[in-house]
matplotlib code that plots the C-alpha trace (Angstrom):
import matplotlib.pyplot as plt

x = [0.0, 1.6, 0.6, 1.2, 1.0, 0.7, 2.2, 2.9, -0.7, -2.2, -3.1, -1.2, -1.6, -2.2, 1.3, 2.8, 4.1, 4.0, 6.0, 3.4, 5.1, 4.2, 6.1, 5.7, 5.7, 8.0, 9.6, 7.0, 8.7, 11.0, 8.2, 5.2, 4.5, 3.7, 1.0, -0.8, -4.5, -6.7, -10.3, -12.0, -15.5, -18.4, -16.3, -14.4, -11.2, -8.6, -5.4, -2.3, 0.6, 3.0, 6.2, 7.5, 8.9, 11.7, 11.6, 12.6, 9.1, 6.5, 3.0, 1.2, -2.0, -2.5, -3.7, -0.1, 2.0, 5.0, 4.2, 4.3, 6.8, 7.1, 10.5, 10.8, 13.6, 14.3, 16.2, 13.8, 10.8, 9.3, 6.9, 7.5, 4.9, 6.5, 3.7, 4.6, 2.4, -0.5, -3.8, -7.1, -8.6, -6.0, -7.4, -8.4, -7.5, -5.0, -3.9, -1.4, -1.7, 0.5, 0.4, 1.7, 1.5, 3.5, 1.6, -0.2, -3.7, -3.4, -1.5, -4.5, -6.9, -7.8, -9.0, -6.3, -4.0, -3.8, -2.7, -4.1, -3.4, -5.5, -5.3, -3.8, -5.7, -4.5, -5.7, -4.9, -6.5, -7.0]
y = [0.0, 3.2, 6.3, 9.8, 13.2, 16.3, 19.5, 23.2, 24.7, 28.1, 30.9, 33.9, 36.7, 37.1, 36.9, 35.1, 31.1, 28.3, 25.0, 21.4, 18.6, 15.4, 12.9, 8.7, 5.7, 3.5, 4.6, 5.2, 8.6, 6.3, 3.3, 5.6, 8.5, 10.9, 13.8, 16.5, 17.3, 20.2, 21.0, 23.9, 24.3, 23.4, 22.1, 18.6, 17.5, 18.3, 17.1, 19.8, 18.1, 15.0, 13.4, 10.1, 7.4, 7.7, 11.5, 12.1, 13.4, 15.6, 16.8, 20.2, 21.5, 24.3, 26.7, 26.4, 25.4, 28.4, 28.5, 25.5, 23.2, 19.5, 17.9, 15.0, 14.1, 10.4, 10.3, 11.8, 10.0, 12.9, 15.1, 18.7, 21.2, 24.6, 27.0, 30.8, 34.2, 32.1, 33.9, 33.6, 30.8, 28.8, 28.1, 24.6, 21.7, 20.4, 16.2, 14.0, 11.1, 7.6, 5.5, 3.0, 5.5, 6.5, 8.5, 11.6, 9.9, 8.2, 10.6, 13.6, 10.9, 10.5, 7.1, 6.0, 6.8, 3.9, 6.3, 9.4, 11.7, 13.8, 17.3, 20.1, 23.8, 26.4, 29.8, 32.5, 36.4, 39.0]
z = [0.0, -1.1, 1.3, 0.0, 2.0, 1.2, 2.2, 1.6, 1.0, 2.2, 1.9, -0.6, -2.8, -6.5, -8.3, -5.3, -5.1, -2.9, -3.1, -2.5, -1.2, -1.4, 0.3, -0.2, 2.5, -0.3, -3.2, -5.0, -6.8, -8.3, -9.3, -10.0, -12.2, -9.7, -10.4, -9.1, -9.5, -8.2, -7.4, -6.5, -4.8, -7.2, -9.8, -11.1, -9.9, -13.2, -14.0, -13.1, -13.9, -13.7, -14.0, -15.4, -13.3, -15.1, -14.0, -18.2, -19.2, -17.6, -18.4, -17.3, -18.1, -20.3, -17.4, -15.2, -18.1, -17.6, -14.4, -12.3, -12.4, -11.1, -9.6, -7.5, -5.2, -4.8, -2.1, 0.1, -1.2, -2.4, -5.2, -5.8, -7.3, -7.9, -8.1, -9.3, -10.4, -8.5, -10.0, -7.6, -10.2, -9.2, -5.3, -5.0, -2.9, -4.6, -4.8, -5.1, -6.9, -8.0, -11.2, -13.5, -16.1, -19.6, -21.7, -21.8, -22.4, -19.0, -16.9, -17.3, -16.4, -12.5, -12.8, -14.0, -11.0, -8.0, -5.0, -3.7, -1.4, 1.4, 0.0, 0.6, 0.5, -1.6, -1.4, -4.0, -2.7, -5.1]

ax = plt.figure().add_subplot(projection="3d")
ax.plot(x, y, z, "-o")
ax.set_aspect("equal")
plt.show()
């Protein structure tokens, strides 16, 4: 069983960044494509962005692409989501998720991930 937890959400002004963490019981970072999805009230949880087990390729929605970046750090077991010039549509609670995942069909997919985590609130004021 593959727990994830997330970390790094709050609250911050328009034009300002945050770093998510998302931190694995097992290697997963290293076994799993790892991704991010968000969802705000009243509306379906969308894909954000992800990174390759092999940590070669990633994948970001149109709406952060230039803006948030994914990393991962092996040795600590752990998913990064860089998020810069954070606009207030971007407030949502956002996920981390865990898959046996190559291509770009699956990885914006959420049913196709195996692992979630909890959540994590982000809040972007104007």
């Amino acid at each position: 069983q593959v727990q994830l937890v997330e970390s790094g959400g709050g609250l911050v002004q328009a034009g300002g960044s945050l770093r998510l963490s998302c931190t694995t019981s097992i290697r997963a970072v290293s076994v799993y494509a790892m991704g991010w999805f968000r969802q705000a009230p009243g509306k379906e949880r969308e894909f954000v962005a992800t990174i390759s087990k092999s940590g070669t390729s990633t994948w970001y929605a149109d709406s952060v692409r230039g803006r948030y970046t994914i990393s991962r750090a092996n040795d600590r077991n752990t998913v990064y989501l860089q998020m810069s010039s954070l606009k207030p549509e971007d407030t949502a609670v956002y996920y981390c998720a865990a898959g046996d995942l190559e291509t770009l069909d699956q990885v914006i997919r959420d049913y196709e991930y195996d692992y979630w985590g909890q959540g994590t609130q982000v809040t972007v004021s104007s």
